[in-house]
C-alpha positions as semicolon CSV with decimal commas, in nm:
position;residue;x (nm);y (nm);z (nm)
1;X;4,114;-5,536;0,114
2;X;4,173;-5,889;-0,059
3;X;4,464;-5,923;-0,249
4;X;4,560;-6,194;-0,506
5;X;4,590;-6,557;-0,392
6;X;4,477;-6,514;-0,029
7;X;4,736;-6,221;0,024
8;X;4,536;-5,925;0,201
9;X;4,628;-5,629;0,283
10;X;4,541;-5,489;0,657
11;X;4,281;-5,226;0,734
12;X;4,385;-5,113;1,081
13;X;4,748;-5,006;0,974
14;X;4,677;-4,613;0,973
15;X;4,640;-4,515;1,332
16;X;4,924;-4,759;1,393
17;X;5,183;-4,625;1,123
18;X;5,199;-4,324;1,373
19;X;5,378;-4,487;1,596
20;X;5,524;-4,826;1,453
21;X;5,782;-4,821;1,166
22;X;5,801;-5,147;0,967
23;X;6,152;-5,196;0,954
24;X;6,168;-5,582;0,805
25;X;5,967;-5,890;0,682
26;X;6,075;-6,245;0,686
27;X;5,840;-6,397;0,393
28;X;5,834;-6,790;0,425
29;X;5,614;-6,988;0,152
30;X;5,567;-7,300;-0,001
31;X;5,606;-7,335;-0,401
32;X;5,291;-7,330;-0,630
33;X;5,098;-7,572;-0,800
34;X;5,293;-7,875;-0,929
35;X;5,195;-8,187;-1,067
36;X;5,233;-8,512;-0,794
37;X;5,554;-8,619;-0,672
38;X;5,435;-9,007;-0,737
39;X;5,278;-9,196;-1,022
40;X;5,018;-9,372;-0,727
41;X;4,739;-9,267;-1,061
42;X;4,936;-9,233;-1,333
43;X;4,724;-9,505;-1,461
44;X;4,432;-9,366;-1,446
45;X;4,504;-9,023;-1,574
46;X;4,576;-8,916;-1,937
47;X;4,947;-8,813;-1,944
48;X;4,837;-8,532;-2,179
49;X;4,652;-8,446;-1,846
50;X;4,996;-8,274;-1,757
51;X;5,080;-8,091;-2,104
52;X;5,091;-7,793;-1,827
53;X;5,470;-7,717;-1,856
54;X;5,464;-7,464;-2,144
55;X;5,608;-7,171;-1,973
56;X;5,977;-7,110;-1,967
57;X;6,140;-7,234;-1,669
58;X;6,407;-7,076;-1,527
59;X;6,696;-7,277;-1,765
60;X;6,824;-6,937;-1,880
61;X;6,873;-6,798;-1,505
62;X;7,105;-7,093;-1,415
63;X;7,234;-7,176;-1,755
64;X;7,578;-7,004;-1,689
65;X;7,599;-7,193;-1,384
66;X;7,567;-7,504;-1,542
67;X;7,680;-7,547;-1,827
68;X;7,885;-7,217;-1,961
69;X;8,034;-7,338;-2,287
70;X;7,720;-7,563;-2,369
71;X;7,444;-7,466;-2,644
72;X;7,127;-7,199;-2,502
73;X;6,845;-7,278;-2,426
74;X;6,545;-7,358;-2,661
75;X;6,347;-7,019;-2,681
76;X;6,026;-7,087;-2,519
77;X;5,678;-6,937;-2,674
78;X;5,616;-6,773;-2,369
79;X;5,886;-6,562;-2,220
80;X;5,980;-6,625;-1,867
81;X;6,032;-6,369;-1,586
82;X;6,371;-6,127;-1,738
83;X;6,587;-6,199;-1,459
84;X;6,888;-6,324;-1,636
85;X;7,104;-6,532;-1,373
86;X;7,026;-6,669;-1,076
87;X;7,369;-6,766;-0,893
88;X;7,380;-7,041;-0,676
89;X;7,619;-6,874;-0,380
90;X;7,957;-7,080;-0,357
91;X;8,231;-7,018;-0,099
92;X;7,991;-6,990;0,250
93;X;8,029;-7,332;0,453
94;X;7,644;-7,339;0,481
95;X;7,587;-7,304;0,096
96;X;7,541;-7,547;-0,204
97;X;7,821;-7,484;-0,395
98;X;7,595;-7,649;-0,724
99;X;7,337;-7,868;-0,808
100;X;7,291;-8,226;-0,744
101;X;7,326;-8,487;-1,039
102;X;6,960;-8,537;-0,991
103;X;6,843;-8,170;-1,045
104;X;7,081;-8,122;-1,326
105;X;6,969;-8,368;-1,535
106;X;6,574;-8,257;-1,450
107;X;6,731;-7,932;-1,569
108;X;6,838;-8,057;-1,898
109;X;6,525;-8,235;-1,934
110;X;6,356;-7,959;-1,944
111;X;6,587;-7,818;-2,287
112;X;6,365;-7,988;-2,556
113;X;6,089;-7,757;-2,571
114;X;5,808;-7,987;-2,464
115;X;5,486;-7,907;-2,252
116;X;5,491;-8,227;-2,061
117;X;5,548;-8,165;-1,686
118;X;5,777;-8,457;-1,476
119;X;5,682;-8,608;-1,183
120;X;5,666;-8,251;-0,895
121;X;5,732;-7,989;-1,133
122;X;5,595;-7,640;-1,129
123;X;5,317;-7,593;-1,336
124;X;5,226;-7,307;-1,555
125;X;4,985;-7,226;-1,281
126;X;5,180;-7,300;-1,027
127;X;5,430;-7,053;-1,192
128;X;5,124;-6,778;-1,241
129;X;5,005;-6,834;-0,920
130;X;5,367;-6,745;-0,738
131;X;5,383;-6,425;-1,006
132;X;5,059;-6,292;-0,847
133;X;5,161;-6,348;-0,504
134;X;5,514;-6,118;-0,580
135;X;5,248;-5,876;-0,751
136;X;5,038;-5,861;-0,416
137;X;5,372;-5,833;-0,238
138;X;5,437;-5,531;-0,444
139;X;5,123;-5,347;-0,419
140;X;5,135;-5,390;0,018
141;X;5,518;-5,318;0,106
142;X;5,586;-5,041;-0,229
143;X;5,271;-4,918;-0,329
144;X;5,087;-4,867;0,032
145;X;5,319;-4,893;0,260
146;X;5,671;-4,788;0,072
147;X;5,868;-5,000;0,253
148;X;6,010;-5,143;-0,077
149;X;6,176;-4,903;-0,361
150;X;5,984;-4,869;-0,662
151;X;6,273;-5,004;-0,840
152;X;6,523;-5,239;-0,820
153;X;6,889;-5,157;-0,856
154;X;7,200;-5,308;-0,854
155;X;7,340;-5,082;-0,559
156;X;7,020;-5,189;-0,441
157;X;7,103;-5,545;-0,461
158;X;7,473;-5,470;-0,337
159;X;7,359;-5,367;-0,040
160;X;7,222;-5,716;0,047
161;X;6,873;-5,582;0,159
162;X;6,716;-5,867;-0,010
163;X;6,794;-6,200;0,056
164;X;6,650;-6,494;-0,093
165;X;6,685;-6,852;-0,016
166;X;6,539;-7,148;-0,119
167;X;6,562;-7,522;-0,095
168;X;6,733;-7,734;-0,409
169;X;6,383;-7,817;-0,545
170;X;6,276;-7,706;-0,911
171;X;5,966;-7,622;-0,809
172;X;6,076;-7,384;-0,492
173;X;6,350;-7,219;-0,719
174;X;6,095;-7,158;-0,981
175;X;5,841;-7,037;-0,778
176;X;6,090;-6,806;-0,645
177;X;6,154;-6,636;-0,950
178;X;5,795;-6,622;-1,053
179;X;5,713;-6,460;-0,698
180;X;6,048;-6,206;-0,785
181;X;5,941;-6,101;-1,127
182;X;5,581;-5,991;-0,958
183;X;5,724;-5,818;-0,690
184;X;5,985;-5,618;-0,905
185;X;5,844;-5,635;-1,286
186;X;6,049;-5,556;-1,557
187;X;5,973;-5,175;-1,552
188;X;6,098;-5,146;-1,263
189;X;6,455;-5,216;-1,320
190;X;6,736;-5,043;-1,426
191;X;6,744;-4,910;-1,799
192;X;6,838;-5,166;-2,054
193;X;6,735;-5,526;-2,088
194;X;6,592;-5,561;-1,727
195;X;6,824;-5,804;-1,658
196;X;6,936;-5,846;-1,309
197;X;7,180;-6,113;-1,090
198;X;6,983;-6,253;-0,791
199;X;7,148;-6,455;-0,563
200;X;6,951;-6,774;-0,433
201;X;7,111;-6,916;-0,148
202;X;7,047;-7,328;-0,114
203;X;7,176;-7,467;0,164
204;X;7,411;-7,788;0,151
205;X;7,272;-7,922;0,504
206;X;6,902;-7,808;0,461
207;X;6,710;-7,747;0,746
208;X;6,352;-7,621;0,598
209;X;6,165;-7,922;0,670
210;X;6,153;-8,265;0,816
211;X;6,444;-8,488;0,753
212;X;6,368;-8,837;0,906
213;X;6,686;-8,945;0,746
214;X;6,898;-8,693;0,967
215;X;6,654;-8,717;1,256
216;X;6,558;-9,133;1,385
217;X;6,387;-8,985;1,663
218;X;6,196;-8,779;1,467
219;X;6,116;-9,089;1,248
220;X;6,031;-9,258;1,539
221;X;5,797;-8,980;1,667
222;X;5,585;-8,937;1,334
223;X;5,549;-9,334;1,269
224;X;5,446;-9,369;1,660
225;X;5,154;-9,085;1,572
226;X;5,059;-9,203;1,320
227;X;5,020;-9,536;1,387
228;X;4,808;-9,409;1,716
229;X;4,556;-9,262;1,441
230;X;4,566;-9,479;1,237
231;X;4,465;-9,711;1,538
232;X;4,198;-9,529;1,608
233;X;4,062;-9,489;1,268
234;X;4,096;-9,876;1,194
235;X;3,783;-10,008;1,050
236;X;3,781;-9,604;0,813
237;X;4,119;-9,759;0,668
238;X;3,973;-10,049;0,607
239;X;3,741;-9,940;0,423
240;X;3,931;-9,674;0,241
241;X;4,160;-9,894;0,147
242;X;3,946;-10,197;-0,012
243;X;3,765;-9,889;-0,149
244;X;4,060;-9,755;-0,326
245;X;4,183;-10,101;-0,409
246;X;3,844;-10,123;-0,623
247;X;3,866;-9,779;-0,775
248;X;4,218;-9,819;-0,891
249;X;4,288;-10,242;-0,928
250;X;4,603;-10,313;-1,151
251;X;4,551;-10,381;-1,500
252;X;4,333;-10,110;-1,586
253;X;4,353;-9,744;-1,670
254;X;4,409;-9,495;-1,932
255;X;4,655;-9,573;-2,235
256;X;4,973;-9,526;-2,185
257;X;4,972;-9,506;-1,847
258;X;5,174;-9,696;-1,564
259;X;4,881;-9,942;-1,473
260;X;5,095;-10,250;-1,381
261;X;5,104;-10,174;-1,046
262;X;4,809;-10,228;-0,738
263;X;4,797;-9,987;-0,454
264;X;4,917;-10,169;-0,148
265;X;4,746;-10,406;0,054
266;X;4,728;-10,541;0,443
267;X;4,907;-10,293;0,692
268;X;4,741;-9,958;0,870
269;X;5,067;-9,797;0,735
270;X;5,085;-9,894;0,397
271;X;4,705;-9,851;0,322
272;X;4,832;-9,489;0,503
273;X;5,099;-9,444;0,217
274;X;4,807;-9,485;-0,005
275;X;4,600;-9,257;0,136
276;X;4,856;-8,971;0,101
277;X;4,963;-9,063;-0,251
278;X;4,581;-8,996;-0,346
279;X;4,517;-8,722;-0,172
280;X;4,830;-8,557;-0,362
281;X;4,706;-8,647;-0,667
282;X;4,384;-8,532;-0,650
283;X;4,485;-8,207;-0,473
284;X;4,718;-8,161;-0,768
285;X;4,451;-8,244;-1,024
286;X;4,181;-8,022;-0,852
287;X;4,461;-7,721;-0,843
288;X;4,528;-7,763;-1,217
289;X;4,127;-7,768;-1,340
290;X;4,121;-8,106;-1,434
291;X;3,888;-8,387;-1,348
292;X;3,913;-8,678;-1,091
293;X;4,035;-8,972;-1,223
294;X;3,630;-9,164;-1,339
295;X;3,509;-9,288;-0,963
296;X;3,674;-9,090;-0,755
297;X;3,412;-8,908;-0,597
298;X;3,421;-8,581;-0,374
299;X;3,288;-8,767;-0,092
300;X;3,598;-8,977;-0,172
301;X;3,901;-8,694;-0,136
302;X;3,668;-8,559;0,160
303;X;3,746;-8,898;0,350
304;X;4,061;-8,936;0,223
305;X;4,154;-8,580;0,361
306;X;4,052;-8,630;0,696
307;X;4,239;-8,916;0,740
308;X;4,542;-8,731;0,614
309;X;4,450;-8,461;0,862
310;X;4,415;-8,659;1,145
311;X;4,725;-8,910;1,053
312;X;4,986;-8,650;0,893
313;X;4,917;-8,321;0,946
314;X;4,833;-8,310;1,332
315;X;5,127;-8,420;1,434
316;X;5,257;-8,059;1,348
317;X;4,994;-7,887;1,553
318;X;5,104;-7,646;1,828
319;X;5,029;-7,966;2,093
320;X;5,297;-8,181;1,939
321;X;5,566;-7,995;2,065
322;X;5,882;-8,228;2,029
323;X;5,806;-8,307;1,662
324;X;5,788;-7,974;1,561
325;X;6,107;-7,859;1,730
326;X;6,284;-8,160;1,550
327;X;6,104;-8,069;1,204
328;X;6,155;-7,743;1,181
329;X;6,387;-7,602;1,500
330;X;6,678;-7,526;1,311
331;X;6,514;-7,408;1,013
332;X;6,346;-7,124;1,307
333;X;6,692;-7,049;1,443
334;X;6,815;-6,942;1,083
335;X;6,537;-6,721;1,078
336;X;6,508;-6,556;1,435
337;X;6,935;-6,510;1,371
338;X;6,840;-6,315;1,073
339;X;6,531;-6,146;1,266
340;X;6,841;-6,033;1,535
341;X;7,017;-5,902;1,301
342;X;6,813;-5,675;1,146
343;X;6,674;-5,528;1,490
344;X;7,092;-5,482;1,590
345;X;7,123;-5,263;1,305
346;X;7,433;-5,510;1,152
347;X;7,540;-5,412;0,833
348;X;7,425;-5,581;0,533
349;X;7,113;-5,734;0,780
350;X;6,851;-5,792;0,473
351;X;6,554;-5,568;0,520
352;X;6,364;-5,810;0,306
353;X;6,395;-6,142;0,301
354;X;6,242;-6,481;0,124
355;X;6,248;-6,796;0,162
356;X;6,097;-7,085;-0,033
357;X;6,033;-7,417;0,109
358;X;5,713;-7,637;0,111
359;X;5,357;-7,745;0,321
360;X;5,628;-7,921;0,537
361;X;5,797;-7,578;0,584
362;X;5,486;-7,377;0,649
363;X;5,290;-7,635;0,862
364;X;5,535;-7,689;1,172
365;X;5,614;-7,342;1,169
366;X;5,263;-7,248;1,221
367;X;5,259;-7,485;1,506
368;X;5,588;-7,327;1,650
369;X;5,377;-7,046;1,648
370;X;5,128;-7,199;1,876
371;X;4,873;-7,126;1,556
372;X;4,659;-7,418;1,493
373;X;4,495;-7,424;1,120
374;X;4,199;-7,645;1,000
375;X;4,320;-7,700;0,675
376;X;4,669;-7,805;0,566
377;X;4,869;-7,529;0,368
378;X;4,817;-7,501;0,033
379;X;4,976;-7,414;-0,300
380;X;5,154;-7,058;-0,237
381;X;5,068;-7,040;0,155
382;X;5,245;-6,787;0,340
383;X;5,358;-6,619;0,657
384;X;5,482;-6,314;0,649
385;X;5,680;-6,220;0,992
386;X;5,690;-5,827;1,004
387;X;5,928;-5,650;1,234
388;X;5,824;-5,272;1,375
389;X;6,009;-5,079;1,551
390;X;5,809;-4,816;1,800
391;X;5,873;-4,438;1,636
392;X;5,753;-4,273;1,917
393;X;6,002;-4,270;2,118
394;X;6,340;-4,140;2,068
395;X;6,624;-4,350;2,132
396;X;6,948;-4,300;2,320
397;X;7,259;-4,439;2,330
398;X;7,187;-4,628;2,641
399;X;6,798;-4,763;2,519
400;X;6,700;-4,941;2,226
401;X;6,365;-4,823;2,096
402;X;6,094;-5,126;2,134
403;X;6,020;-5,351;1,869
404;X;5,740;-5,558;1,800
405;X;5,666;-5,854;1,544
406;X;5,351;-5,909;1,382
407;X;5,290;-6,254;1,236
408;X;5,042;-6,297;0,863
409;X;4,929;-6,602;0,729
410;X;4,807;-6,585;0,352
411;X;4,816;-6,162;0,418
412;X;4,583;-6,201;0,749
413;X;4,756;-6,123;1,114
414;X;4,730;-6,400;1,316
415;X;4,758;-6,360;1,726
416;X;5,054;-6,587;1,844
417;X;4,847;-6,703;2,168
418;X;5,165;-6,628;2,384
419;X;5,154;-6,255;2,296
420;X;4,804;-6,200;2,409
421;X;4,916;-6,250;2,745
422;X;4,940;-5,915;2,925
423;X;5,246;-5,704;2,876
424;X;5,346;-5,928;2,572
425;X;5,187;-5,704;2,328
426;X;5,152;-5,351;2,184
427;X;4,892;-5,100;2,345
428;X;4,635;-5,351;2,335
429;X;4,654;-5,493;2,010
430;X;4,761;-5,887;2,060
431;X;4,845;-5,963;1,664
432;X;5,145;-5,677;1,782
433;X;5,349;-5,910;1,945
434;X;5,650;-5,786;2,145
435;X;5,989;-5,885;1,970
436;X;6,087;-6,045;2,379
437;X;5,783;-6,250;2,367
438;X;5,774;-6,375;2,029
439;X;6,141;-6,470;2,033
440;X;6,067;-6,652;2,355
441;X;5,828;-6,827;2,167
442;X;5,994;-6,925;1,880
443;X;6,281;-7,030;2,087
444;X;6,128;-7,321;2,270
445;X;6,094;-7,466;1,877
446;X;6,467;-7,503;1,915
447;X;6,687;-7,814;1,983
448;X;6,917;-7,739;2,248
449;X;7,172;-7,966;2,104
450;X;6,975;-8,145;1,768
451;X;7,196;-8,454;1,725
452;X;7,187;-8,537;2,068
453;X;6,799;-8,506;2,077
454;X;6,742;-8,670;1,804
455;X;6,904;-9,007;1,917
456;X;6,775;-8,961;2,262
């Protein structure tokens, strides 16, 4: 059955429910809609374009953290989700003890009361879109399959069975309590106002996506395939780029806007630069309802797509094994130590657990997976990494009972192509990974030692 926002819920869990017990899900997604990170069209685009900003963000959660002896917040028109702190953890070595300069002054930004959305901000959709997600959430692991409480408690909460982390974007944390608020609504807390303390964890050294800047190999790697496409695709930048160079020429654009500035000119790479600028603007105009900037065709954003497929996002398909492990390899280690955990039966192991990154999160993963998409992830895209443990048997003190992982994209199992192999699955069923197989998988995405490769 099709849930909201891609999220699905199996049909063939039934037969298997007999003799698998879910026992806990890793949930990795990127953050919904936002408006672009760059002002490539800014030009060309009314700014009232991105009066989209209405909704309260989440200034109340964190305003504690803050700033606790400053004024409250402006009170929004629209309420946002009742959860009424979100604590940044301080005191563990691998968390952010607060925010950066940078996101605390977006934060205060964000105090007058306007509409207007910065530069990669959540939208209002964006924020909807994450709210329906947590709804679907809710529905599949407390309504069908009651793996989830109906209601959220504080002992609840105490007992660390959900964990939440995210990285020290707006947009991720927001999207994060949007997703939060579906998946436990307000009548489903405890009596009074609703309100309830979440801990978001944000690490200081973040490892949920690719950091050239950490990484020079990894720099290296991604320019050298890149330029390879772009090689290859020579006389199509070319023309994209004298194309674009027409479409948007400096000097001309909507009032108001920052039309001063020409795209770039000459090199496969900077023409490149262009390309993805674009393409983020358009996808984030197309994912808000609003028109292409006057021009811009959909034969356009088709050509400029491809290129970014072919130039960006296939260098994190399951063949491009060293870049992935360098993008992402740690991030995976975090969440297969977390996966052990919970199978060992360690107190306080999270039986639920988020975490909110971006297509750069989602995308190598995927190919760590050995799963190889056609289309780039998208606003809200998911995988959901669901733990079993086999029910059929009864354990003893000298064998563990069996445990198997089953891996969703968007709500729909995927088969990890290692686990159809025979033997590396459950009673047929390939999607049923065995926990042995799949962590032998995911482990190859791992840098033996990462500073070492990544200067090697």
């Amino acid at each position: 059955m099709k849930g909201h926002f891609g999220l699905r819920d199996s049909d063939d869990d039934d037969d298997r429910g007999r003799l698998l017990t879910l026992k806990q899900v890793l949930f990795v997604h990127r953050h919904g809609q936002r408006t672009p990170v760059r002002d490539t069209l800014s030009g060309y685009v009314s700014p009232a374009a991105w009066d989209q900003c209405s909704l309260a963000p989440f200034l109340r959660a964190l305003h504690t953290v803050l700033e606790p002896d400053g004024p409250p917040p402006v009170s929004p028109a629209v309420a946002p989700p009742n959860i009424s702190e979100i604590r940044i953890i301080q005191g563990d070595q691998i968390d952010q003890p607060l925010f950066s300069p940078r996101t605390s002054a977006q934060l205060a930004a964000h105090r007058v009361g306007t509409s207007r959305c910065e530069p990669g901000h959540l939208t209002d959709i964006g924020k909807m879109h994450m709210l329906s997600i947590g709804a679907a959430l809710r529905a599949h692991y407390v309504d069908a399959v009651k793996f989830l409480p109906q209601h959220l408690t504080s002992d609840y909460l105490s007992s660390q069975q959900l964990y939440v982390r995210s990285t020290g974007y707006l947009r991720t944390i927001e999207s994060t309590q949007y997703l939060l608020s579906g998946l436990f609504p307000l009548h489903t807390r405890e009596p009074g106002d609703g309100a309830v303390d979440i801990p978001i964890h944000i690490r200081a050294i973040e490892n949920a996506f690719p950091k050239t800047s950490d990484c020079p190999k990894l720099e290296r790697l991604l320019h050298e395939f890149s330029s390879a496409r772009g090689a290859e695709r020579r006389d199509r930048l070319k023309a994209v780029g004298e194309r674009l160079e027409t479409l948007f020429p400096a000097g001309t654009g909507e009032p108001g806007g920052d039309n001063t500035r020409s795209l770039h000119k000459g090199s496969d790479s900077h023409v490149f630069a262009d390309v993805v600028n674009v393409v983020d603007a358009a996808t984030c105009l197309r994912a808000s309802g609003l028109s292409l900037p006057k021009g811009l065709t959909d034969n356009d954003v088709a050509e400029l797509d491809a290129l970014f497929q072919a130039m960006w996002w296939d260098a994190f398909q399951p063949d491009q094994r060293e870049i992935v492990k360098l993008s992402i390899g740690n991030f995976i280690h975090d969440l297969i130590t977390v996966m052990k955990s919970g199978v060992a039966g360690a107190a306080n192991s999270p039986k639920f657990a988020v975490f909110s990154g971006h297509d750069t999160t989602v995308a190598p993963l995927l190919g760590a997976l050995g799963h190889r998409e056609k289309t780039y992830p998208g606003f809200g895209a998911n995988l959901a990494l669901e733990v079993f443990e086999d029910s059929s048997k009864t354990p003893s003190w000298w064998k563990r009972p069996d445990h198997y992982v089953r891996v969703k994209y968007n709500g729909i199992p995927i088969v990890v192509p290692s686990c159809a192999k025979p033997g590396a699955h459950f009673l047929g069923d390939p999607k049923m990974c065995t926990l042995s197989a799949f962590l032998a998988t995911m482990e190859e995405s791992i840098p033996k030692n990462f500073k070492k490769e990544c200067v090697s």
